[in-house]
C-alpha positions as CSV (number, residue, x, y, z in Angstrom):
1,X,20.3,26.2,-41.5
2,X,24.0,25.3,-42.7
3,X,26.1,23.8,-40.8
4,X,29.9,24.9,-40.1
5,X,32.2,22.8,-38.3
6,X,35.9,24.4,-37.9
7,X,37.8,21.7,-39.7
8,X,40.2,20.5,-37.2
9,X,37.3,19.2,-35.0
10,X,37.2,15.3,-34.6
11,X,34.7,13.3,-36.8
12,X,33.0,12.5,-33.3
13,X,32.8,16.3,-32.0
14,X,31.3,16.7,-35.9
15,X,28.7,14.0,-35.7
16,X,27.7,15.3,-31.8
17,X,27.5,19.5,-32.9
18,X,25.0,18.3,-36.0
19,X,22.9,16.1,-34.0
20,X,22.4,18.8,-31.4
21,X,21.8,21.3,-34.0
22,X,18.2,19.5,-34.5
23,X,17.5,18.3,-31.4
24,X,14.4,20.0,-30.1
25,X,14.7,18.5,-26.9
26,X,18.3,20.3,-26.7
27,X,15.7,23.2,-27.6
28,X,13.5,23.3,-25.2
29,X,15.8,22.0,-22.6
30,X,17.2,25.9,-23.3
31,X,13.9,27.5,-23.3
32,X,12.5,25.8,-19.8
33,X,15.6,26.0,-18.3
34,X,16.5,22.1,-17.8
35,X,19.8,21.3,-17.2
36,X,19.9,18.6,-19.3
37,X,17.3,17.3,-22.4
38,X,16.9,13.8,-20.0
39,X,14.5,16.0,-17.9
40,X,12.3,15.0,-21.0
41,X,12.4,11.7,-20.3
42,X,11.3,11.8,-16.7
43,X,8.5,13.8,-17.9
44,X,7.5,11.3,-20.2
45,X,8.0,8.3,-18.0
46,X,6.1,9.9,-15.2
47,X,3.0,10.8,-17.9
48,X,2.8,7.4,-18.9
49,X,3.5,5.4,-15.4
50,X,2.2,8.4,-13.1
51,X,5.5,7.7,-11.3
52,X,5.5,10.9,-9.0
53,X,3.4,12.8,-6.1
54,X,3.4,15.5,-4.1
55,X,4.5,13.8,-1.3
56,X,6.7,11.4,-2.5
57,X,9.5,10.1,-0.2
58,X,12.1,9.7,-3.1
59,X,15.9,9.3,-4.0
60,X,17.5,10.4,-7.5
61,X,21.0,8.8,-8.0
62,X,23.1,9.4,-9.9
63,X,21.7,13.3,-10.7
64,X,24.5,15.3,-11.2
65,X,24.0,18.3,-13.4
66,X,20.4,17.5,-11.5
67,X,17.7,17.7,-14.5
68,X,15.4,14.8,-12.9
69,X,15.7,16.5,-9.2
70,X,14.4,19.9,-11.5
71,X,11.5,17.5,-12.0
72,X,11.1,16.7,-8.6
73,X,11.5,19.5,-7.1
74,X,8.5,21.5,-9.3
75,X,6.4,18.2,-8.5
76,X,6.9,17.1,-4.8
77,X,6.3,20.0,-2.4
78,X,5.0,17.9,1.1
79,X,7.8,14.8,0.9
80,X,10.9,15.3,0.7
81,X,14.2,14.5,-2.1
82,X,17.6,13.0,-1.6
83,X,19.6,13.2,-4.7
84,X,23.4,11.5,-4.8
85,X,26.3,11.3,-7.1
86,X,29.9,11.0,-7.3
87,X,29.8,14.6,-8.9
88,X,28.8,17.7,-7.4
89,X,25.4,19.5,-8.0
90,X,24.5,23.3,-8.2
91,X,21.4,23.5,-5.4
92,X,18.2,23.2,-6.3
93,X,15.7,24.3,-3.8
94,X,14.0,21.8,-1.6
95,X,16.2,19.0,-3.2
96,X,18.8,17.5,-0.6
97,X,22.2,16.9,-1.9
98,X,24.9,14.1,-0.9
99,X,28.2,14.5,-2.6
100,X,29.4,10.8,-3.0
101,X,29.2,6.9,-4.3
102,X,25.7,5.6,-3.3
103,X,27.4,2.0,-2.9
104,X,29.2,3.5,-0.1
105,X,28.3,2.3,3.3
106,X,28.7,6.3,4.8
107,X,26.8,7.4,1.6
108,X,23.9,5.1,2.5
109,X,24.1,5.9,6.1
110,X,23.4,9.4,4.9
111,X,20.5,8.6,2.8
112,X,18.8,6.7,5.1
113,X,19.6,9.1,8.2
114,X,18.0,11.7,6.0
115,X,14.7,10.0,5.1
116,X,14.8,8.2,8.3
117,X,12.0,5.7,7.4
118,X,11.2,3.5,4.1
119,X,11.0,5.4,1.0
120,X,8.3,5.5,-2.0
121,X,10.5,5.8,-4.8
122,X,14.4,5.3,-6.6
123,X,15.0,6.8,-9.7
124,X,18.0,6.9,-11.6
125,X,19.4,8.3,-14.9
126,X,22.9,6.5,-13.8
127,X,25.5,5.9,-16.8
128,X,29.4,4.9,-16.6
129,X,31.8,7.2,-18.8
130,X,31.9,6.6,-22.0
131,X,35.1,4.2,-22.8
132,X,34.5,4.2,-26.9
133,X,33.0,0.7,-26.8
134,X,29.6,0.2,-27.2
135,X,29.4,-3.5,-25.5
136,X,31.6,-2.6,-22.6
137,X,29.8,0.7,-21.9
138,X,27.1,-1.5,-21.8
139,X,28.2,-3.9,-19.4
140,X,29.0,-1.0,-16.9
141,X,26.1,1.0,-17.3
142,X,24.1,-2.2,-16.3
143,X,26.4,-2.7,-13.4
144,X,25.4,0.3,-12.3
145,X,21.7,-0.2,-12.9
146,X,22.0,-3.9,-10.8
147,X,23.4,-2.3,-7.8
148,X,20.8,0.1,-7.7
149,X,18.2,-2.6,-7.4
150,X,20.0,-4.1,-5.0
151,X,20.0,-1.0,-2.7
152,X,16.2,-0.4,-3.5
153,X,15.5,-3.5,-1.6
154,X,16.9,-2.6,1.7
155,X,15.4,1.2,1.5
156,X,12.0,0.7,-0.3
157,X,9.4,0.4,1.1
158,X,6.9,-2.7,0.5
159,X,4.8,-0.2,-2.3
160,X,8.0,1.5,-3.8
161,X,9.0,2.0,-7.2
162,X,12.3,1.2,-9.0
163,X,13.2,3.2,-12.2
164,X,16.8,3.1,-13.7
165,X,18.4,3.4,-16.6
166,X,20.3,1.1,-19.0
167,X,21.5,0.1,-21.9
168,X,20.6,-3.1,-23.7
169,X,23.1,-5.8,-24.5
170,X,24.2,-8.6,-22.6
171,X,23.3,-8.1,-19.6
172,X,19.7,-7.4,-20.3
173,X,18.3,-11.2,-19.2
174,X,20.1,-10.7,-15.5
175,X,18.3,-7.4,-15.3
176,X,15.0,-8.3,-16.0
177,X,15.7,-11.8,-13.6
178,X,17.1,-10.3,-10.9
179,X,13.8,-7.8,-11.0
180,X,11.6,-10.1,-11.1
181,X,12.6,-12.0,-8.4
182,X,12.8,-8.5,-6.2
183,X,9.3,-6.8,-7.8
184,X,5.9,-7.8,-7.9
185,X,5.4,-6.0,-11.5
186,X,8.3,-5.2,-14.0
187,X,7.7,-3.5,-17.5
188,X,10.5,-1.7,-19.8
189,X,9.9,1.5,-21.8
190,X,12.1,3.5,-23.9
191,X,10.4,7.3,-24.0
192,X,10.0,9.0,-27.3
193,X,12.7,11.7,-26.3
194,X,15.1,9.2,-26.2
195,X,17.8,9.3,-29.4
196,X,16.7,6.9,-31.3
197,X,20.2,5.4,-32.1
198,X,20.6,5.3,-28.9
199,X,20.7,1.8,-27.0
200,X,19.5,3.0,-23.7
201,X,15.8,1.2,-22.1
202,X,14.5,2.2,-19.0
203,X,13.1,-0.5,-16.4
204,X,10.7,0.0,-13.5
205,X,9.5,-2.0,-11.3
206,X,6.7,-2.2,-8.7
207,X,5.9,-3.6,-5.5
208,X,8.8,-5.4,-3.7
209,X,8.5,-9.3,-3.2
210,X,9.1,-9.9,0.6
């Protein structure tokens, strides 16, 4: 199929319409109605790591346009879903929604009033806007990904399951420290449906160290 670009469109916006083109995860993200193709990961991860249940007790951060609560939501009928971001969400059904910045004491004293016991599983597809460099998007995203651990400790319970996002660079031997001092068992994956220029990893961790 040929490609046309309108010729006043930035060599980024160029480079980003051609790699959509081909992507059949943008495909099939269209044909089964995800909002977004990183449904595909969760899919993946969960085949591999048998991450979710139908009666999971489980929190999705960071889930705005709310592809991984999709997931969730076709998979968990008997527990029950809190999903959280700074940005809103369209409803999905069975999936409960709170509008705000997880780190947040009000937004946390949401969550947990919600759940209102320990909980089996955080996941999180969490990245920081885009700032053109690679190294400092980087460093942010892994912010991000460190202060969801953090959180997972005080709303975990002592079985529960940690899986974030993030991308590697410098901040990848703090990560995996900091989990392994929290977690009994820590692995890193990158799924197939992941771009493969892309720098992101996903970590998930097991079993919280008292």
């Amino acid at each position: 199929m040929k490609k046309i670009f309108n010729k006043k469109l930035k060599e980024s916006s160029k480079k980003w319409i051609a790699r959509n083109i081909d992507d059949i995860y943008v495909k099939q993200k269209k044909i089964q109605g995800f909002r977004s193709r990183s449904a595909f990961k969760l899919l993946e991860i969960d085949k591999k790591f048998k991450l979710l249940n139908n009666s999971s007790y489980i929190l999705d951060l960071g889930s705005s346009p709310g592809s991984w609560s999709q997931i969730l939501a076709k998979k968990i009928k008997n527990g029950k879903i809190v999903s959280s971001d700074i940005m809103p969400m369209e409803k999905i059904d069975n999936v409960h929604f709170i509008l705000g910045d997880f780190l947040n004491e009000t937004i946390q004293e949401k969550i947990f009033k919600h759940f209102d016991c320990k909980i089996d599983t955080i996941i999180s597809d969490m990245a920081a806007n885009t700032t053109g460099s690679k190294d400092l998007d980087s460093l942010r995203t892994s912010e991000l990904c460190l202060n969801a651990m953090e959180f997972s400790k005080n709303i975990l319970n002592k079985n529960g399951v940690f899986l974030s996002k993030f991308f590697m660079g410098s901040s990848f031997n703090e990560i995996r420290k900091k989990a392994k001092i929290y977690f009994k068992k820590v692995v890193f994956y990158k799924p197939n449906s992941s771009r493969k220029e892309s720098r992101e990893l996903y970590i998930l961790c097991k079993n919280i160290i008292n």
